[in-house]
LUMTIFI-334361 format. One record per residue (C-alpha): x, y, z; residue in one letter. Coordinates in pm, whole numbers, plus 50000, padded with zeros to 5 digits. Example, Ala and Ser with C-alpha at 12.3 -4.5 7.8 and 13.67 -1.06 7.14 Angstrom:
512304955050780a/513674989450714s/
This chain:
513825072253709x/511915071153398x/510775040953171x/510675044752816x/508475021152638x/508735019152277x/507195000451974x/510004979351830x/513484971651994x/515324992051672x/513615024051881x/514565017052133x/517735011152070x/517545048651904x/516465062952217x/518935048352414x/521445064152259x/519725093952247x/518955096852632x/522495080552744x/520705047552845x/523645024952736x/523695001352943x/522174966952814x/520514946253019x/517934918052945x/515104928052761x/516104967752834x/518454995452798x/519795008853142x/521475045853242x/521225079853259x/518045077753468x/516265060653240x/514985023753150x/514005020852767x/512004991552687x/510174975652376x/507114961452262x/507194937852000x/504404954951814x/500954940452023x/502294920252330x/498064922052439x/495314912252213x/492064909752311x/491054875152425x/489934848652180x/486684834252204x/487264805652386x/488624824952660x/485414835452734x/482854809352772x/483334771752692x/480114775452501x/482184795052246x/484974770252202x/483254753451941x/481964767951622x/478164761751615x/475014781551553x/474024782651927x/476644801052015x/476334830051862x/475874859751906x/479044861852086x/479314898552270x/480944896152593x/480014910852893x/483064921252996x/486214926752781x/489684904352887x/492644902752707x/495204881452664x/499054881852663x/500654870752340x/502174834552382x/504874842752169x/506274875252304x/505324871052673x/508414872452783x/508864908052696x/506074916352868x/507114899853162x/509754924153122x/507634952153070x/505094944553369x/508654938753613x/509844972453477x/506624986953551x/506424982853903x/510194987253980x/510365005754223x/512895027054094x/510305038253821x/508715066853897x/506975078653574x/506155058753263x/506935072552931x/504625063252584x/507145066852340x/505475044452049x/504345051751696x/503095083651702x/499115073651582x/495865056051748x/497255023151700x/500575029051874x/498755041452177x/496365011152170x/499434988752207x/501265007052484x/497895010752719x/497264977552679x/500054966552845x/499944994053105x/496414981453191x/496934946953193x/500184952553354x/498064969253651x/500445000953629x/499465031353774x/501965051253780x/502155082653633x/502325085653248x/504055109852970x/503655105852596x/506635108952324x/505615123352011x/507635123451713x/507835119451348x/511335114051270x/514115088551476x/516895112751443x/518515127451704x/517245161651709x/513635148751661x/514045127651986x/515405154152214x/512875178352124x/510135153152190x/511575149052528x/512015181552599x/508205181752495x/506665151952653x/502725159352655x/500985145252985x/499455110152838x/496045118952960x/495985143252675x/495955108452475x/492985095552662x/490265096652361x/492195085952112x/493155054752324x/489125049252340x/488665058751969x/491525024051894x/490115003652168x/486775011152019x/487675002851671x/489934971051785x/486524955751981x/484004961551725x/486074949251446x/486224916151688x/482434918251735x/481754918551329x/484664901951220x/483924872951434x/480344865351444x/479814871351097x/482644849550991x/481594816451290x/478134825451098x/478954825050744x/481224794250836x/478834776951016x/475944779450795x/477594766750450x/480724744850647x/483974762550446x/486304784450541x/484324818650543x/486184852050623x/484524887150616x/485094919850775x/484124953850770x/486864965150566x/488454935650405x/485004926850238x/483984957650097x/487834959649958x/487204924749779x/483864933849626x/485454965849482x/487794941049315x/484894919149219x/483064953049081x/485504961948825x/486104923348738x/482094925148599x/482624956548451x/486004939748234x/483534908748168x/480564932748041x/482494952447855x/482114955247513x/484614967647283x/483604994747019x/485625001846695x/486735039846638x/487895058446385x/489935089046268x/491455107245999x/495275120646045x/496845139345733x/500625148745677x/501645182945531x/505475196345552x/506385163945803x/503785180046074x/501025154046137x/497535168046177x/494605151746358x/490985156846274x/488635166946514x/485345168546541x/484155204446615x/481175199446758x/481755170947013x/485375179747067x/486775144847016x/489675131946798x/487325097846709x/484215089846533x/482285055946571x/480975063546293x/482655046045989x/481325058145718x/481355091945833x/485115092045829x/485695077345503x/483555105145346x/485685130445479x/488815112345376x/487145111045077x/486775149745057x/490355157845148x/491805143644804x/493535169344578x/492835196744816x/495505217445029x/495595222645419x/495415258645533x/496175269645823x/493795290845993x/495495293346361x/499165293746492x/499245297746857x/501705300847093x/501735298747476x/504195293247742x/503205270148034x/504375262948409x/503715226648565x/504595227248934x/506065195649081x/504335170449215x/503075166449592x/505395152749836x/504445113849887x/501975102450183x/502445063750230x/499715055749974x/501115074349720x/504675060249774x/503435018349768x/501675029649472x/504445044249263x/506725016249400x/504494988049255x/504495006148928x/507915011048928x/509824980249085x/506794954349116x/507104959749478x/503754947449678x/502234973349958x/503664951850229x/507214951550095x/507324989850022x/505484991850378x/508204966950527x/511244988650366x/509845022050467x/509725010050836x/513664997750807x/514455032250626x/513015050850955x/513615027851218x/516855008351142x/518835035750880x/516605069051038x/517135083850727x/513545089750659x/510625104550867x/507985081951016x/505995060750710x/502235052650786x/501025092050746x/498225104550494x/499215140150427x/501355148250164x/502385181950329x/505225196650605x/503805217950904x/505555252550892x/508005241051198x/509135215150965x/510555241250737x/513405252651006x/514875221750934x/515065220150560x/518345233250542x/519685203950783x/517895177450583x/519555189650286x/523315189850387x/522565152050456x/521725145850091x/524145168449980x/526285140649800x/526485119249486x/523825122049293x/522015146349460x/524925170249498x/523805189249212x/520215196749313x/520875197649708x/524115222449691x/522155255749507x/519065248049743x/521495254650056x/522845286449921x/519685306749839x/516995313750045x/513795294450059x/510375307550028x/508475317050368x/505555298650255x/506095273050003x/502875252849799x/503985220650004x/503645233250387x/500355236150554x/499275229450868x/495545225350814x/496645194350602x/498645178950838x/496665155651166x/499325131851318x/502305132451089x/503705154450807x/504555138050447x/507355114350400x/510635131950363x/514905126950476x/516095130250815x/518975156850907x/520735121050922x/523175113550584x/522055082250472x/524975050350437x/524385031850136x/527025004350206x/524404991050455x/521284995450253x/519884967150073x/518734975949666x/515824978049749x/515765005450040x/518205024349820x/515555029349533x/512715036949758x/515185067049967x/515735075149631x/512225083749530x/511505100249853x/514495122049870x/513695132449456x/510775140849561x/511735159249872x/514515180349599x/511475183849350x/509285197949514x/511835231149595x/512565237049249x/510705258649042x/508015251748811x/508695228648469x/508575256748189x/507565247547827x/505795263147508x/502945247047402x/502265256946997x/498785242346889x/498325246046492x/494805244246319x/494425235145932x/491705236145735x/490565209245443x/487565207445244x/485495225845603x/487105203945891x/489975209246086x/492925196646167x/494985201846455x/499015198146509x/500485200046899x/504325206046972x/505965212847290x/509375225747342x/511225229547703x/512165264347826x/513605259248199x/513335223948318x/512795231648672x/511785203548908x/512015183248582x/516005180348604x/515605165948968x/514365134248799x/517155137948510x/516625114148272x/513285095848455x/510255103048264x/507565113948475x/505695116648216x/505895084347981x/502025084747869x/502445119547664x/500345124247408x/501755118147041x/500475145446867x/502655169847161x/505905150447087x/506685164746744x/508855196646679x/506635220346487x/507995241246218x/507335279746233x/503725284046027x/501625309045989x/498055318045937x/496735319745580x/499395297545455x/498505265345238x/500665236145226x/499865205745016x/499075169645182x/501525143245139x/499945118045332x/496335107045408x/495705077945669x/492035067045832x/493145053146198x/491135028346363x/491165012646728x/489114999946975x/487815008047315x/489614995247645x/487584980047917x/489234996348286x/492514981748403x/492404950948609x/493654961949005x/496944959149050x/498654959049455x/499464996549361x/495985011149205x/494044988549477x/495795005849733x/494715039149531x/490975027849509x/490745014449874x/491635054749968x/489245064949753x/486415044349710x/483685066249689x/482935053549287x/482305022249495x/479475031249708x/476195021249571x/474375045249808x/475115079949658x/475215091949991x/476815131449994x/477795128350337x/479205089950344x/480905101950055x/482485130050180x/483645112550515x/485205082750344x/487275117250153x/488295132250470x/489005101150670x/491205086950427x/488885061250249x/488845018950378x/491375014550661x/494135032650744x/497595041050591x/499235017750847x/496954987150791x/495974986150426x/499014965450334x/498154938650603x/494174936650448x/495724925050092x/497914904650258x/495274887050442x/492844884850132x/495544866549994x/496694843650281x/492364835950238x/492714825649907x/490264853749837x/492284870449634x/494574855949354x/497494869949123x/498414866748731x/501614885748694x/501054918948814x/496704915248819x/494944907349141x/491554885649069x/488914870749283x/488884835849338x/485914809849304x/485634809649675x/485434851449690x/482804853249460x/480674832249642x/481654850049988x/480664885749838x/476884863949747x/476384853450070x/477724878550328x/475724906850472x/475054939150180x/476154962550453x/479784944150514x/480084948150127x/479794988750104x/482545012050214x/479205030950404x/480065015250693x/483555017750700x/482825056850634x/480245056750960x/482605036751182x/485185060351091x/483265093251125x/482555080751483x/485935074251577x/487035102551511x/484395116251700x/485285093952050x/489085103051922x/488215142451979x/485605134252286x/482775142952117x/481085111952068x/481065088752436x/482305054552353x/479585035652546x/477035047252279x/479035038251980x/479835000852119x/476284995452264x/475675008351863x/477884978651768x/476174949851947x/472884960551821x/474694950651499x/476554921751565x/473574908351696x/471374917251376x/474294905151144x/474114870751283x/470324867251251x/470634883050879x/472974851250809x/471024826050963x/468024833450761x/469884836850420x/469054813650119x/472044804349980x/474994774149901x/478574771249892x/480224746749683x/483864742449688x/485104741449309x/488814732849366x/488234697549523x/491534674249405x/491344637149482x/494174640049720x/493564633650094x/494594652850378x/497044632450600x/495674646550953x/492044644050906x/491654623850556x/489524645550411x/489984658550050x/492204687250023x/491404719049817x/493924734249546x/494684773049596x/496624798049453x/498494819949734x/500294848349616x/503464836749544x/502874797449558x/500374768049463x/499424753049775x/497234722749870x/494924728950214x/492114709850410x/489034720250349x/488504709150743x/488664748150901x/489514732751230x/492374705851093x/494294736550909x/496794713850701x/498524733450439x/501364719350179x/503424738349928x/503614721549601x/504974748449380x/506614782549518x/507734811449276x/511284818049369x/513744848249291x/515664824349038x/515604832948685x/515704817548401x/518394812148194x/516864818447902x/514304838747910x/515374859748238x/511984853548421x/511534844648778x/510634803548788x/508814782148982x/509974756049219x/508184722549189x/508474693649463x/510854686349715x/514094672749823x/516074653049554x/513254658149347x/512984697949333x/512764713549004x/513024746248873x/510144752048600x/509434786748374x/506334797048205x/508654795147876x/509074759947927x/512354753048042x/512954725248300x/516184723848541x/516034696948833x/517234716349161x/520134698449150x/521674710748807x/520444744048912x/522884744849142x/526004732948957x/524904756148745x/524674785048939x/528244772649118x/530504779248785x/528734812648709x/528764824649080x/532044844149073x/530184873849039x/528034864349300x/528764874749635x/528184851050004x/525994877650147x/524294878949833x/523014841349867x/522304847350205x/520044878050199x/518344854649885x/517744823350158x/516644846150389x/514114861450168x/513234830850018x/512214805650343x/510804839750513x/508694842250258x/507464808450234x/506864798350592x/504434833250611x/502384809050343x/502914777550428x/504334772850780x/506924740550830x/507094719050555x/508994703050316x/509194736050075x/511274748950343x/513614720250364x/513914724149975x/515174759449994x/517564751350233x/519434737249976x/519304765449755x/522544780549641x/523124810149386x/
């Protein structure tokens, strides 16, 4: 008999049904000679500090460095009884081989060996690995199962990464903590992540705006742009400049001097990588990294009707495309009918722009099962992120977007003019996205229809008009271009460095696909990080971090080094004992570095109000979606809620509003400054609720107290949305 041991129960639960284990038992799936079990994503953490040494239970100076001689781990507290399963199942007798059948990347394999070592198994072990949770997928992988010793390196490569992010992470943060008494956080990736935030803050504050100018002329409805010949560019800075020409241009007669004519091809765009996709989704729906992150997982684990999420290619492996066909009959409905059908009937190229191997290391890019998807049971959300996945899937078969480009050049008084028109030939992958612009930031001087012209004709000028604007300082990060910068932060380094910079490229920039999500998240949760609307900013207490921690935490350099390494012990090139005995050299220098830094902390967000448990004053802090009041005590850990932002809207301006207070005295309050006590809200939302269905107020509870106790915890914000109806 074989046991299975997956990630998550929904696996397992695939598998099962899969392998003919139907059978449910406690904690497992039972039958067919099998035993399917589940993690419940880590089950065994490394130990905390504490565990060690008593000398490390409390926070002080003397302490540190903390590097332990010998590793120990600990089991979870709030999953240990499925590890007590797993262990039992383990050493069943009846269990002859063990099977590693979680997510398919270094971090699944760290959480299955754990267990198997702390377990004390030593039984004979397989590994499953698969991209997709439909059926075929899984029966292939079986019929494939790869001896798990092949898995051996890149098990050291995530233990390796797990304990020197502890060794860092830790001692600089008991440091930093210790030495100016406030709540300090840093770590090797979330730090240099928060200073690139921090970066482009400065460069907004030092920016300066500069006035521009241009000319733009009218002649037979086509508007023509001047351009400066010799630097290339549409604007001047120079004023004066301009209103000599417009001067020069009165009374005279445009000629034109060029009419050209050229048809273009723009192929479709790459297939989406995880990145890519929480990106487009926060530009799109306002969804944060962790929610697109969150629905992905449900859309491959729960509805299999996409392939596995945390992957950084943006390509198919050429054994992919024997499948295509498959994945296409399972679209092939609605909507998507009309693209999907004619793709079925012809013949697809051998070796299409999107498939290649070379650019594919654990998984391929994110595209549809060969299972039909059931939109009855898919929540809004899921259905518009399948929807952008499967367009993109359709896209990226269709042929290129076809248009002709005409570019017309004028003459007046010696400078030129220039006139741009597009017109569509063959839409292509264009009519995949029907009427979704993919291209809403189109230039206005390509948007007009151009009459036919020809060179050598004159045509008098209607209309003469000096333009004038002003420089833009760069965007402030939103959740979907931080994600973008954190995979590519090589503007970031400081260094210059060829090689750091071209290893930070390959490996994928600061963290990892899977994990980037969970850093913002826990920037946030710091009150490092802050947001106003859709704009992430530093807080008071960030700023003063990034002065006072360690340069080296603050680069990306060392994420790029750590990285290169890894991969290095993940391909047994590099022996693990060096890179860790590497690590404590570190740790140890990193706490020294601290203790010898000038520097002060001062907490600017002090309120007169005093903490109940300790009586100390409490600190006001924005979390992401709430106002919250905390100890500044690190050890005490109070937190209240006084203000959450809630899904309600407002009824007259249609924005989401804030709850204020609790109980009886709840209130609903909007940024356009209407008031409704929690109460009225209610009635309210009673009378106009026959549109509104039960499940609908449920999912909106749900969503709404899971949402604050991640923030908060217990308290009475929770009991206030108890009482929540639509």
């Amino acid at each position: 008999m074989q046991l299975v041991v997956t990630e998550k129960p929904s696996v397992a639960q695939a598998i099962s049904h899969v392998i003919g284990a139907k059978e449910r038992k406690d904690g497992y799936m039972e039958g067919n000679g099998f035993l399917v079990s589940w993690c419940v994503g880590h089950l065994v953490e490394l130990a905390q500090p504490e565990m060690y040494s008593e000398a490390w239970k409390k926070w002080s100076y003397e302490s540190l460095p903390m590097i332990p001689e010998q590793w120990q781990h600990e089991v979870k507290k709030e999953t240990a009884t499925q590890y007590k399963i797993l262990k039992n199942l383990m050493h069943d007798t009846r269990v002859e081989s063990v099977v590693c059948a979680t997510d398919a990347g270094r971090e699944g394999e760290l959480i299955f060996r754990l267990v198997y070592e702390q377990a004390g198994c030593r039984k004979p072990m397989k590994r499953l690995w698969i991209s997709s949770m439909e059926e075929s997928a899984i029966r292939d992988g079986f019929e494939n199962l790869k001896p798990g010793s092949d898995y051996d390196s890149l098990y050291q490569s995530a233990l390796c990464r797990q304990q020197a992010d502890w060794l860092v992470g830790l001692n600089a943060t008991r440091a930093l903590t210790c030495k100016y008494n406030a709540q300090l956080s840093c770590g090797r990736v979330q730090t240099p992540t928060l200073a690139m935030i921090a970066k482009r803050e400065e460069e907004i504050r030092k920016f300066v705006p500069k006035s521009y100018y241009g000319l733009q002329l009218q002649a037979e409805g086509v508007v023509f742009t001047w351009k400066d010949e010799k630097s290339g560019s549409y604007r001047s800075f120079q004023k004066e400049r301009i209103e000599n020409i417009q001067k020069k241009l009165y009374g005279k007669k445009l000629q034109i001097i060029k009419a050209d004519t050229k048809v273009k091809k723009q192929g479709a765009p790459q297939l989406y990588d995880l990145t890519q996709l929480q990106r487009e989704a926060n530009q799109k729906f306002g969804f944060s990294a962790k929610e697109t992150l969150n629905i992905m997982q449900r859309l491959y684990e729960n509805h299999k009707v996409l392939t596995y999420p945390r992957t950084d290619s943006r390509y198919l492996t050429a054994d992919v495309m024997g499948t295509i066909k498959e994945r296409l009959q399972a679209i092939n409905a609605g909507a998507y009918r009309e693209f999907a059908a004619p793709l079925i009937r012809r013949e697809l190229p051998k070796k299409p722009a999107f498939v290649n191997d070379a650019k594919v290391s654990d998984h391929h890019a994110i595209i549809p099962t060969e299972q039909a998807p059931n939109y009855i049971h898919m929540s809004n959300e899921e259905r518009k992120i399948y929807d952008m996945v499967v367009r993109r899937f359709l896209a990226v078969m269709y042929p290129a977007y076809e248009y002709e480009e005409s570019v017309l050049t004028g003459e007046v008084a010696g400078e030129h003019f220039y006139a741009r028109g597009t017109r569509s030939l063959h839409m292509g992958w264009k009519a995949v996205y029907e009427n979704q612009s993919e291209d809403e930031e189109e230039e206005e001087l390509k948007r007009q229809n151009l009459p036919v012209m020809q060179k050598g004709q004159e045509f008098s000028i209607s209309n003469i008009r000096l333009t004038e604007g002003k420089t833009k300082p760069p965007a402030q990060f939103t959740e979907g271009t931080l994600i973008a910068a954190m995979e590519n932060p090589v503007r970031y380094m400081e260094s210059g460095n060829k090689e750091m910079a071209k290893t930070l490229g390959e490996i994928g920039g600061l963290g990892t696909v899977a994990t980037r999500a969970d850093i913002i998240e826990k920037l946030f949760s710091s009150f490092l990080l802050e947001k106003k609307g859709e704009d992430i900013y530093t807080t008071a207490k960030a700023r003063q971090l990034l002065e006072l921690v360690p340069e080296d935490l603050r680069k990306p350099e060392l994420t790029a080094e750590w990285e290169m390494k890894l991969s290095k012990i993940a391909e047994g090139k590099l022996s693990d004992r060096k890179f860790m005995n590497e690590i404590r050299t570190y740790s140890t220098d990193l706490v020294k570095e601290i203790k010898t830094a000038e520097g002060t902390f001062r907490h600017d967000n002090m309120t007169n109000k005093l903490c109940p448990n300790c009586g100390k004053r409490l600190l006001a802090v924005n979390g992401k979606n709430s106002r919250m009041l905390v100890c500044q005590d690190r050890e005490c850990g109070y937190r209240q809620t006084i203000a959450k932002i809630t899904n309600a809207r407002c009824p007259q301006c249609h924005k989401r509003m804030e709850l204020i207070g609790s109980g009886e005295n709840a209130s609903f309050v909007c940024k356009c400054g209407y008031k409704e006590r929690l109460s009225k809200f209610q009635e309210r939302r009673k009378k106009e609720g026959a549109g509104v269905s039960k499940r609908d107020v449920q999912n909106y509870l749900k969503k709404q107290q899971k949402e604050a106790k991640q923030e908060t915890g217990s308290n009475a914000m929770l009991d206030a949305l108890k009482n929540i109806k639509l």
